[in-house]
MARRO-781274 format. One line per field, with one value per residue (C-alpha): residue number from 1; residue in one letter; x, y, z. Coordinates in steps of 0.001 Angstrom, whole numbers, always signed. Layout:
N
num: NUM ...;
residu: A ...;
u: X ...;
v: Y ...;
w: Z ...;
% end
This chain:
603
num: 1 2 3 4 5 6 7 8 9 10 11 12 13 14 15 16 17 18 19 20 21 22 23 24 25 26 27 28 29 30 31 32 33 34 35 36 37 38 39 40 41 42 43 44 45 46 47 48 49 50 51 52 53 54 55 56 57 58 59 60 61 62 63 64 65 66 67 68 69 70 71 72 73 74 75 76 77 78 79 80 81 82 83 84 85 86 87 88 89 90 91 92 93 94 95 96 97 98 99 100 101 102 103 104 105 106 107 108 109 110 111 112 113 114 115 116 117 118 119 120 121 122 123 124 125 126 127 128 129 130 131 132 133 134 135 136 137 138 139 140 141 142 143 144 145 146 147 148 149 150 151 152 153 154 155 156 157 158 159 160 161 162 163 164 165 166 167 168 169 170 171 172 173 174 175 176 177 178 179 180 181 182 183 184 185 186 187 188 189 190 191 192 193 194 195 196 197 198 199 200 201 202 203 204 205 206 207 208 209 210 211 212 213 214 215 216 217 218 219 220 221 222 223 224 225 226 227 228 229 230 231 232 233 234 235 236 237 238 239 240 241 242 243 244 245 246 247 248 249 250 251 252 253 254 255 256 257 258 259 260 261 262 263 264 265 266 267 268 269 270 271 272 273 274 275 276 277 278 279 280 281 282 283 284 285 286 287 288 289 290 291 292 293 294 295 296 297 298 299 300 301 302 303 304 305 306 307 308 309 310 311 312 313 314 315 316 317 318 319 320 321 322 323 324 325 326 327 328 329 330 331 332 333 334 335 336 337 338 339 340 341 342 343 344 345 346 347 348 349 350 351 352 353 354 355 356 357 358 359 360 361 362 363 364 365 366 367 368 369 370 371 372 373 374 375 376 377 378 379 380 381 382 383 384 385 386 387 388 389 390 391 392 393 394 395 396 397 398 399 400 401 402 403 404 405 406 407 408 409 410 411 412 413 414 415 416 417 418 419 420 421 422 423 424 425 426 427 428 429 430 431 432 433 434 435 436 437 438 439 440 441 442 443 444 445 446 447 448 449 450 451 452 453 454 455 456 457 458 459 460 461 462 463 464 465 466 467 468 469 470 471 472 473 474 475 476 477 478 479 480 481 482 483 484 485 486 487 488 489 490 491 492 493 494 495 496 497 498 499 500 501 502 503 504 505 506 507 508 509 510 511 512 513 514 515 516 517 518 519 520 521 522 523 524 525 526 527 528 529 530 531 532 533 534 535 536 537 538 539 540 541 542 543 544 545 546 547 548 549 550 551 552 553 554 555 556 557 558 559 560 561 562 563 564 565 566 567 568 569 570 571 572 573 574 575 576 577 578 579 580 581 582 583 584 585 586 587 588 589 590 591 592 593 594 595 596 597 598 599 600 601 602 603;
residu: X X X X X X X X X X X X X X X X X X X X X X X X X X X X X X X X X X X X X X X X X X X X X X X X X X X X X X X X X X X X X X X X X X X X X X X X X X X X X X X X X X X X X X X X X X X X X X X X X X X X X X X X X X X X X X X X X X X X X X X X X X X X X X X X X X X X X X X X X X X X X X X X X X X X X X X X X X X X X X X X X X X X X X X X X X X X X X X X X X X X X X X X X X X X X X X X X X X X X X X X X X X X X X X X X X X X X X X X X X X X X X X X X X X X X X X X X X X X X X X X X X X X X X X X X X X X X X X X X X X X X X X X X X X X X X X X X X X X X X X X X X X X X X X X X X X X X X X X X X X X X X X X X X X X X X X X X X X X X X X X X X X X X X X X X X X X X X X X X X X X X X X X X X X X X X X X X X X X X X X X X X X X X X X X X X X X X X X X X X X X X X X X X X X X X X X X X X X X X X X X X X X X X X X X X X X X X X X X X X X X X X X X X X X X X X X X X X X X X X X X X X X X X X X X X X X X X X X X X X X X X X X X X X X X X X X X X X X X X X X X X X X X X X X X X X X X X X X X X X X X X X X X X X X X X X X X X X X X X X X X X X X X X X X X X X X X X X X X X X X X X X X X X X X X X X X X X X X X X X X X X X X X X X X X X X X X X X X X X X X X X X X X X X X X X X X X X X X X X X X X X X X;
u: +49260 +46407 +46300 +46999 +43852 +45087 +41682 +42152 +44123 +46219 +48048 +49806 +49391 +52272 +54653 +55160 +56769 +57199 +53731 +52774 +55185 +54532 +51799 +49886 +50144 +51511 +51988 +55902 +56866 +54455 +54968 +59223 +58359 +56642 +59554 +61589 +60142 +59655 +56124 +56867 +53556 +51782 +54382 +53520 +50228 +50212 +51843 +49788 +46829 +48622 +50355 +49737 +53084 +55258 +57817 +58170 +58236 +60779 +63078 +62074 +60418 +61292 +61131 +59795 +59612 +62995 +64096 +61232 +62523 +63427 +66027 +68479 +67555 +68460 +71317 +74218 +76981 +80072 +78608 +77924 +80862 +79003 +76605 +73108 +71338 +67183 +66217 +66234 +62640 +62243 +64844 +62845 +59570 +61430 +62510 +58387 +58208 +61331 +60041 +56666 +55133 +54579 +50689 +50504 +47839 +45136 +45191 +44180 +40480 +37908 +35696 +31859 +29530 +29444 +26792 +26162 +28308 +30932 +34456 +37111 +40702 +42712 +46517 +47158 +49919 +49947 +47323 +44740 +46133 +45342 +41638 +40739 +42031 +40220 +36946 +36950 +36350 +33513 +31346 +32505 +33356 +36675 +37601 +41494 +42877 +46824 +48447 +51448 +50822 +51089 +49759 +52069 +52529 +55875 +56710 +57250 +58327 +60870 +62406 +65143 +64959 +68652 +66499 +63036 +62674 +59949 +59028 +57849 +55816 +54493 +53695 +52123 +50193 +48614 +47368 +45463 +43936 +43789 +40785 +38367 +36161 +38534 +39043 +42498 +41982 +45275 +43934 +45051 +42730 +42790 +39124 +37792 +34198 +34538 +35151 +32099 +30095 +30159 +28125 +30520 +29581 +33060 +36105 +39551 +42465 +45702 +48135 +51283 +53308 +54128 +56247 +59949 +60949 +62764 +66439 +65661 +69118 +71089 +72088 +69382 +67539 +70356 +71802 +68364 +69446 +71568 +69535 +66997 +64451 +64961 +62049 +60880 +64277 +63917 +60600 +62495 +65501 +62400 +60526 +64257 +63936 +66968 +69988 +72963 +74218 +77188 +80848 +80823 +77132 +75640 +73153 +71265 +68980 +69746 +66809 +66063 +65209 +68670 +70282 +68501 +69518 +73165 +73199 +71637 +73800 +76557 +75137 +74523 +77855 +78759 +82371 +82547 +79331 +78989 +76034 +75852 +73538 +72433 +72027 +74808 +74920 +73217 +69864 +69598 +66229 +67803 +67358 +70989 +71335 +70211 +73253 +75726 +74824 +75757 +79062 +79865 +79574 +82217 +79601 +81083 +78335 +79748 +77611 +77092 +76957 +74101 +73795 +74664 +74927 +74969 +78082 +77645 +79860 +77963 +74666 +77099 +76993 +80288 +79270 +77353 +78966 +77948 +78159 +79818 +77230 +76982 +74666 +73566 +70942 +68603 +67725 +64699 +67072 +65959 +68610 +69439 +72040 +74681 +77400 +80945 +83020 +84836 +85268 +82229 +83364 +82890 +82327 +82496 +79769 +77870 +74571 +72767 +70279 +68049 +66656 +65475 +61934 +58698 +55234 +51683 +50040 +46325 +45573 +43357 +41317 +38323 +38240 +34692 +34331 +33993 +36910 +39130 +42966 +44942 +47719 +50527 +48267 +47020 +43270 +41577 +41027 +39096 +42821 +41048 +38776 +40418 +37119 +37266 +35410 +33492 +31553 +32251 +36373 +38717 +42159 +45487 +49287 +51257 +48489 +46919 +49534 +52312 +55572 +55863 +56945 +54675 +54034 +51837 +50443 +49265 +47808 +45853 +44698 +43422 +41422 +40333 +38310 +36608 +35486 +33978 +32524 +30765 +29420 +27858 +26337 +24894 +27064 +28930 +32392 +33851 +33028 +36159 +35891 +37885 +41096 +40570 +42926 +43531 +45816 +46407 +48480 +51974 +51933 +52778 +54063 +55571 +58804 +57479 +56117 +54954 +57607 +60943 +61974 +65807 +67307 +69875 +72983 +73624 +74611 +72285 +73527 +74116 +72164 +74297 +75307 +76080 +79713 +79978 +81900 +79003 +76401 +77227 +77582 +73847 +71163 +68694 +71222 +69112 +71769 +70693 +70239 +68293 +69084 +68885 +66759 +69739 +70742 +66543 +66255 +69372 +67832 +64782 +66092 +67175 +63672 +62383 +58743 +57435 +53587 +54295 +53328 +54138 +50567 +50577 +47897 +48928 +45943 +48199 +51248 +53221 +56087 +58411 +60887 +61462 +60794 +62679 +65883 +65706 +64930 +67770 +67115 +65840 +62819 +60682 +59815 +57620 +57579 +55105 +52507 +52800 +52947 +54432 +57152 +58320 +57818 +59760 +62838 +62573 +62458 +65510 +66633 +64972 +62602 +63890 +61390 +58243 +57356 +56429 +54162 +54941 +52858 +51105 +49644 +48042 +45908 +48818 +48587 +50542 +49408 +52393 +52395 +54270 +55961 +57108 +59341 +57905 +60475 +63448 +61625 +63154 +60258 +61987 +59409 +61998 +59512 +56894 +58966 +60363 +56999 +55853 +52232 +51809 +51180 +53081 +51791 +53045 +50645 +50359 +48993 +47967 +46253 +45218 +43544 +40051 +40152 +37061 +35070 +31544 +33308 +33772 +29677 +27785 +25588;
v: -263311 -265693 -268363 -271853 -273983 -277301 -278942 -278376 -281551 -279618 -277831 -281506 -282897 -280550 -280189 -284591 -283028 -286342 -287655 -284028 -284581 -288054 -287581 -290270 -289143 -292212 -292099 -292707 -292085 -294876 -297334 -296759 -297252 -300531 -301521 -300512 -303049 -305769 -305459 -305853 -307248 -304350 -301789 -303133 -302991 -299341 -298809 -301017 -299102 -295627 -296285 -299905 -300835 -300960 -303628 -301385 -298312 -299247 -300023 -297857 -294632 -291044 -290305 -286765 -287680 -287192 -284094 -282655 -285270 -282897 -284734 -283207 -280054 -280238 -282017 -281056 -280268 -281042 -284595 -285736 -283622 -281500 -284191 -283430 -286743 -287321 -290561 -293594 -293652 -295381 -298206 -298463 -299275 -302088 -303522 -304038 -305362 -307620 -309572 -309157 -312580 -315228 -315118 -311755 -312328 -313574 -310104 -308217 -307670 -309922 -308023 -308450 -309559 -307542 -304727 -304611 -301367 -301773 -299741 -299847 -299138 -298706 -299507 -301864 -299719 -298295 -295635 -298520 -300876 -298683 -297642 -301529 -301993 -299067 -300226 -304078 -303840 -302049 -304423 -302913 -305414 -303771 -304895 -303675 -303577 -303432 -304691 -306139 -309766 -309276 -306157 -303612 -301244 -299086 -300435 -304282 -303223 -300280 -300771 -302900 -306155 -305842 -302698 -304207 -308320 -309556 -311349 -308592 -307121 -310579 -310424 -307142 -306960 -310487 -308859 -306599 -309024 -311396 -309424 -310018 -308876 -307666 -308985 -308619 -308527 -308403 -306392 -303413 -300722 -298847 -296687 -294918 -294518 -298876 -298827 -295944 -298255 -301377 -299516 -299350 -296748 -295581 -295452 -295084 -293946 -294323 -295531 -293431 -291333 -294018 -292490 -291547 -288019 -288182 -287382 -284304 -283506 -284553 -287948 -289315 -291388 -292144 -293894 -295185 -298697 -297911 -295636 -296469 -294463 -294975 -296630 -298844 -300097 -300870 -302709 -304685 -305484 -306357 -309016 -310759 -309486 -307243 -309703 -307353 -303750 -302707 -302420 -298260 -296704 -293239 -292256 -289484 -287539 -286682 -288473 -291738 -293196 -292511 -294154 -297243 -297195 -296871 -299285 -302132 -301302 -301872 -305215 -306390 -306263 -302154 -301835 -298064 -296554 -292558 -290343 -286890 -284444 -281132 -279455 -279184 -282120 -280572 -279513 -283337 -284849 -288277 -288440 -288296 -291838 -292980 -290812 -292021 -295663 -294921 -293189 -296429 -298614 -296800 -294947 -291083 -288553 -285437 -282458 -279055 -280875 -280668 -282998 -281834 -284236 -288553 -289343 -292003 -294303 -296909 -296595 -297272 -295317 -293645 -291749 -288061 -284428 -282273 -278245 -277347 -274934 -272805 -271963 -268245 -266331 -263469 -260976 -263569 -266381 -267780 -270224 -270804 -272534 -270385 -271792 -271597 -271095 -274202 -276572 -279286 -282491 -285910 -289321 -292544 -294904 -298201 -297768 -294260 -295117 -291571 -290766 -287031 -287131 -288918 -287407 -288301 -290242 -290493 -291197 -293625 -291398 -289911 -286488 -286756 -288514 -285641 -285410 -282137 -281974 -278620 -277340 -279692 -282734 -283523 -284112 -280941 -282346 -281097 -281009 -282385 -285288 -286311 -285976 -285110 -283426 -286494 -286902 -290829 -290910 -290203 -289842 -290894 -291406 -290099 -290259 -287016 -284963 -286166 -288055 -288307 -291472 -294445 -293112 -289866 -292264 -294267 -290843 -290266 -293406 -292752 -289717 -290824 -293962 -291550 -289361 -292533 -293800 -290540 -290200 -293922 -293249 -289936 -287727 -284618 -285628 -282274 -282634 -284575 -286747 -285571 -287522 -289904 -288318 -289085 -287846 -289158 -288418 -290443 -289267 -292953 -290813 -287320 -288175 -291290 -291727 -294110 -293452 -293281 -290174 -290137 -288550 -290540 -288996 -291986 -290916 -292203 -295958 -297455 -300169 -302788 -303522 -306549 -306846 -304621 -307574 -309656 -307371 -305973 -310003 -310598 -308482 -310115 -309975 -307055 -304986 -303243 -305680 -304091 -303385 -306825 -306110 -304590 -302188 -301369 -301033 -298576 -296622 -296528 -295023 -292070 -291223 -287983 -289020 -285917 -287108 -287245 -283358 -280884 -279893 -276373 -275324 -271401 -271487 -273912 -272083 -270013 -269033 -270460 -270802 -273653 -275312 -272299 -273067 -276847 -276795 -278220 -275938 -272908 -273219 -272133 -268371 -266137 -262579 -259908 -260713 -258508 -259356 -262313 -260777 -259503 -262186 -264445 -262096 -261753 -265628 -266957 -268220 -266936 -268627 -268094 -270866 -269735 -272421 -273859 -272653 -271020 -272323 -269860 -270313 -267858 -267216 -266422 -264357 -261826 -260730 -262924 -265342 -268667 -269094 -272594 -272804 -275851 -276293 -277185 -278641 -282121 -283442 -285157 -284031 -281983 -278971 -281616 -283385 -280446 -278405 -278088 -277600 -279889 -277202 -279183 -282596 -284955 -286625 -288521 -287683 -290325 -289434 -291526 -290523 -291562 -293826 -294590 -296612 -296630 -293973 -291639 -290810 -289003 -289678;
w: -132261 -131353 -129470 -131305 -131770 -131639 -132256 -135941 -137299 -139630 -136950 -135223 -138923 -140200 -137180 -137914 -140912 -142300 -142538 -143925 -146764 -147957 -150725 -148891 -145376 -143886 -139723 -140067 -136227 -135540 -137308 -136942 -133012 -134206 -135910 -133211 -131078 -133700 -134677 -138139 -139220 -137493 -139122 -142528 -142329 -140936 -144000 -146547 -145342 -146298 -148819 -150519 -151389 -148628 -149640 -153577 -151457 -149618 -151904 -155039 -153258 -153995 -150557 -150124 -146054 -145365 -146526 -143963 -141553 -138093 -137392 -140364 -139135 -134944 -134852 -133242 -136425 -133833 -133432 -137042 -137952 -140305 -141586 -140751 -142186 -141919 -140414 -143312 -143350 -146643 -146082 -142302 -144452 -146421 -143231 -141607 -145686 -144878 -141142 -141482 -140299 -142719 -142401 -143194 -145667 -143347 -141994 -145115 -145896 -148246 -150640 -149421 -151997 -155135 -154641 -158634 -159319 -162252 -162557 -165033 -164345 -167309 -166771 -164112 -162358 -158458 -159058 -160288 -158345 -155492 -156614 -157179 -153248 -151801 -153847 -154028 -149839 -150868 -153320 -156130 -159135 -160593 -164378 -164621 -168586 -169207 -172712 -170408 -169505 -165225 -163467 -161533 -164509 -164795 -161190 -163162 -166473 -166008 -162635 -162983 -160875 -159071 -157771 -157117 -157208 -159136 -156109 -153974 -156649 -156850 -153367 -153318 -156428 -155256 -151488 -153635 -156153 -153221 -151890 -154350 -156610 -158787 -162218 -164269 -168330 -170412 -173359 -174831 -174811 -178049 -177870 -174750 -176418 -176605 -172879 -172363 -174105 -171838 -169344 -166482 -163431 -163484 -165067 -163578 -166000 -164469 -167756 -166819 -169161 -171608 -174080 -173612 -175168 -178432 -179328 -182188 -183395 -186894 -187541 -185388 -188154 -189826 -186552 -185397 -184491 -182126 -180350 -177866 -175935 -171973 -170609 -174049 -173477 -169727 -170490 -173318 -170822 -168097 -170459 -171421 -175229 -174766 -172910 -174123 -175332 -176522 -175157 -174820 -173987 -173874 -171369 -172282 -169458 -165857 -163898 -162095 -165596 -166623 -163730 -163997 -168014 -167061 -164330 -166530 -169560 -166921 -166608 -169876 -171083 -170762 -169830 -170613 -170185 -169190 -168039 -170253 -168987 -170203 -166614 -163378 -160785 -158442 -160893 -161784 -161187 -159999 -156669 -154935 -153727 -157055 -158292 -155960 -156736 -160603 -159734 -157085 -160015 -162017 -164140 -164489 -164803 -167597 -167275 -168942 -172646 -174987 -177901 -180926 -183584 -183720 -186307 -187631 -190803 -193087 -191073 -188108 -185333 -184352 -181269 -180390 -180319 -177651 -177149 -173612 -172244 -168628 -166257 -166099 -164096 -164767 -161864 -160947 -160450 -163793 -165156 -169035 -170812 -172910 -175248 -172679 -176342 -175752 -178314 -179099 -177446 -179284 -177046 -179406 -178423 -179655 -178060 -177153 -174223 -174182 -171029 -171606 -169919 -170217 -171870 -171947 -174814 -175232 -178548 -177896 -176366 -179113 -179410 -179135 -176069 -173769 -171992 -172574 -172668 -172207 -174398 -172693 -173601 -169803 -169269 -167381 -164127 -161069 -158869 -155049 -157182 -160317 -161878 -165688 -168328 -168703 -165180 -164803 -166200 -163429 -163649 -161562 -161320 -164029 -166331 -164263 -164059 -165415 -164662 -160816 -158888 -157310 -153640 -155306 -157978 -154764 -152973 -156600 -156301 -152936 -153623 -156745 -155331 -152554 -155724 -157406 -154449 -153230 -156419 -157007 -153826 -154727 -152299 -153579 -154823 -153164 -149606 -148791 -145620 -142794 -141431 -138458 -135348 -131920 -129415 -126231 -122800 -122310 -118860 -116985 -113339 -112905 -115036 -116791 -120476 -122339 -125679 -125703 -125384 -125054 -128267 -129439 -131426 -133679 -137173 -139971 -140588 -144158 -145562 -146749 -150040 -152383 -153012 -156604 -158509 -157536 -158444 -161696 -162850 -162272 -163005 -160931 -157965 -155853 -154863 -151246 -149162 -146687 -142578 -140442 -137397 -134916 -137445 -138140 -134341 -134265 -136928 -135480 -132270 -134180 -134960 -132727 -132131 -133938 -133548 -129452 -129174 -126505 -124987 -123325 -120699 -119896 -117095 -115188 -115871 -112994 -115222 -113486 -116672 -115221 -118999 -120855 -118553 -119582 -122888 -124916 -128182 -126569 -128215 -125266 -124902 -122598 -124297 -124864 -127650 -131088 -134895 -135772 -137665 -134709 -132582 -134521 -133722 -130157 -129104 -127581 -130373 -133287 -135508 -138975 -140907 -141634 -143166 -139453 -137295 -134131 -130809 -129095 -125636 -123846 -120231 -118519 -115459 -116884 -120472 -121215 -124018 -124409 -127543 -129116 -132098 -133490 -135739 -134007 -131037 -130055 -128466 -125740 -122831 -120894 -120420 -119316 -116629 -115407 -114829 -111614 -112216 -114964 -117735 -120202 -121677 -123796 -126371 -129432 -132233 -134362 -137525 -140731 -144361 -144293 -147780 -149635 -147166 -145352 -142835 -144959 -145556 -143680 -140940;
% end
């Protein structure tokens, strides 16, 4: 194996696993520390740089940080008693969102003076939203079109408010237009060659997936006013034109859409409302704390049943029949759906809520304008710049590729404005700008750093919640109410400080083992070099995921090599403090996205 060439950013990028996975690459150890010591305003905007919406994010994100959060994967089972949990990362984010200092706004940037370049953004959600913020610091004049009447896209209109208060989207929609320069038009747009025709430089589509998936089985049409599709009705419930549903309520789909359906229903006058879903428990796209907030407001969640048939009497509905289906699996692990042979089952209802999946809609989009769409209806889209068929129409968010969630519509966003800016300024749009890094020594003395770096064994803590009674009787009431700073600082503490990295220097190294004998999770080895496959096996404890790279040091005076298993390392600077020779380091690795801005030309 070669030696480990920790100059290229990648390699420190992906052992903070949590940074790596969050679409927009936001430095989470740092600004947890932050919070940990009550820089809130400085955590926040660490975060508004990244990714834009920190007080939304931290209530409504998907959170694809924490399941590559370390800490679910070292600790010790006998301690949690069998309950490995990641660091509450998200909920963390809320809480710089929460204390940030009143004057927070006279930190965020002013646009400059226009510089007479023109861009569009069509659909004023978080991948605009995000574009016109990247740009507007720029001189660019933004002109952002949405047929709702206040901008923030799906983000206002389908996440209910005991979720997300209107307030903080207030709040965070208005540090964006805040800057400048950018424009806000309420108008639907209903021609792309009218928009082509005004002459802008650029054009930014980010409308999400707008329509709901319909319900295609008998007695739909007959039934059709009591049947709703998921996220029109969300948006209805949103603008006050829907105040109430019916006594016993269907929920059709098994996502995040579907929670947020059954959890309103519950509070517009639901008393018996149920979750059917097609797929097992487990296969549901709702994220599991969405799930378990359903089920802890007395909302049961059926599964294995496929809709059969809406019955309905006098243009009445009388409820839906469902087939019982089963899982089964080919050789390839390929799962399908298979009648079990028990009897259809028959739940009477008053309202059907369906929830089954969200699709693209472009049809006011020419067929002659130049842009191309593949067989599933998406735009063909250069995947690093969102460029289209059509050299000046970019695309972002859910209108790219489909239904995702706000923190990747927020990364699209990001990418797309350094496409449109290299191009206005004549550079090629694939020559992406490099990310800014720096690491740095913690070494304060011989057994002194400058982080904390005493693990703590805390289980995860739970945010706290508004009493149920109380909750389900408003549905403005926001029902998390977030940690208060002791319980953020004891979260905080259970964070591992994956960006502090273990530095080896083998020409310093006497192998002593003096590190290998410390080292809590024997995740130190000196062992004859060979393939990696083998390697991997021969470590003290062996390094089963190859989905993380192993550390490889080398110029040792014997042939040896050092071998780190970055993936269960604790980073707790053990090895360093114990060396005698200082061949271990501890340093931090800070890196941030370079964004569309002057730094990411060339010079």
């Amino acid at each position: 194996m070669k030696p480990t060439d920790i100059k290229t950013p990648d390699y420190f990028h992906k052992v903070v696993d949590c940074q790596w996975a969050c679409p927009a690459h936001t430095p989470v150890p740092e600004y947890i520390r932050l919070i940990a010591h009550g820089r809130y305003s400085d955590a926040y905007m660490i975060n508004w740089k990244s990714n834009v919406f920190p007080g939304i994010l931290g209530r409504t994100c998907d959170r694809p940080c924490e399941p590559a959060c370390r800490r679910s994967r070292v600790e010790d089972e006998t301690l949690v008693k069998g309950k490995k949990e990641p660091v509450a990362i998200c909920r963390l984010k809320r809480v710089a969102a929460d204390y940030k200092d009143d004057d927070i706004a006279v930190r965020m940037p002013k646009a400059p003076t226009k510089n007479g370049k023109r861009i569009a953004c069509i659909g004023g959600g978080p991948a605009s939203l995000t574009v016109a913020r990247d740009l507007a610091v720029l001189g660019y004049e933004i002109v952002i079109y949405d047929q709702d009447p206040k901008l923030g896209g799906f983000i206002r209109t389908q996440i209910p408010h005991f979720r997300l208060p209107e307030s903080v989207i207030d709040e965070e929609v208005g540090f964006i237009t805040d800057i400048g320069n950018i424009e806000f038009r309420h108008q639907r747009i209903d021609s792309m060659k009218a928009v082509l025709a005004e002459k802008y430089d650029a054009l930014f589509v980010g409308c999400g997936a707008p329509r709901g998936r319909e319900l295609d089985v008998p007695g739909r049409q007959e039934a059709a006013a009591n049947i709703h599709i998921g996220i029109d009705w969300l948006s209805s419930v949103s603008f006050g034109h829907t105040t109430s549903v019916g006594k016993r309520v269907i929920v059709l789909g098994g996502g995040n859409t579907a929670m947020d359906c059954c959890r309103t229903a519950r509070r517009l006058g639901g008393e018996d409302v149920k979750v059917i879903v097609r797929s097992g428990f487990e296969e549901m796209k709702a994220s599991p704390w969405e799930k378990e907030d359903a089920m802890g407001e007395d909302i049961p969640i059926l599964n294995f049943l496929v809709p059969k048939e809406v019955t309905h009497e006098g243009g009445k509905i009388t409820g839906v029949l469902f087939e019982k289906v089963r899982a089964e699996y080919d050789a390839k692990g390929r799962r399908s759906l298979v009648p079990s042979g028990e009897p259809d089952q028959h739940f009477a209802c008053d309202d059907v809520l369906v929830a089954i999946g969200q699709e693209n809609a472009f049809p006011w989009i020419e067929k002659d304008a130049g842009i191309e769409f593949d067989k599933w209806g998406l735009p063909k889209l250069n995947e690093a710049t969102f460029q289209s068929t059509q050299p000046k129409v970019f695309f972002g968010g859910d209108a790219a590729f489909g239904p995702k969630n706000i923190i990747w519509a927020a990364a699209h966003g990001h990418d797309a404005a350094i496409s449109i800016h290299k191009m206005l300024i004549g550079e090629n749009i694939e020559e992406r700008p490099a990310p800014g890094v720096n690491i740095v020594s913690q070494k304060m003395g011989i057994h002194e750093w400058s982080y904390d770096n005493d693990p703590t064994v805390d289980k995860r803590f739970k945010v706290p919640h508004r009493a149920k009674v109380e909750a389900l009787k408003d549905i403005m009431a926001e029902v998390e109410l977030g940690f208060d700073p002791k319980l953020a600082y004891k979260e905080a503490q259970r964070c591992l400080n994956c960006d502090v990295q273990t530095v080896f220097t083998g020409s310093l190294c006497i192998e002593c083992d003096a590190c290998v004998d410390i080292c809590p999770m024997d995740c130190i080895t000196f062992t004859d070099n060979g393939e990696e496959k083998d390697v991997r096996l021969r470590l003290n404890a062996p390094a089963v995921n190859v989905g993380q790279d192993l550390y490889i040091g080398n110029d040792l005076k014997t042939g040896r090599i050092m071998v780190k298993d970055e993936d269960v390392c604790l980073h707790c600077g053990l090895c360093a403090e114990r060396c005698p020779t200082g061949a271990w380091d501890m340093r931090k690795y800070y890196m941030e996205m370079t964004h569309a801005e002057h730094a990411c030309r060339k010079h």
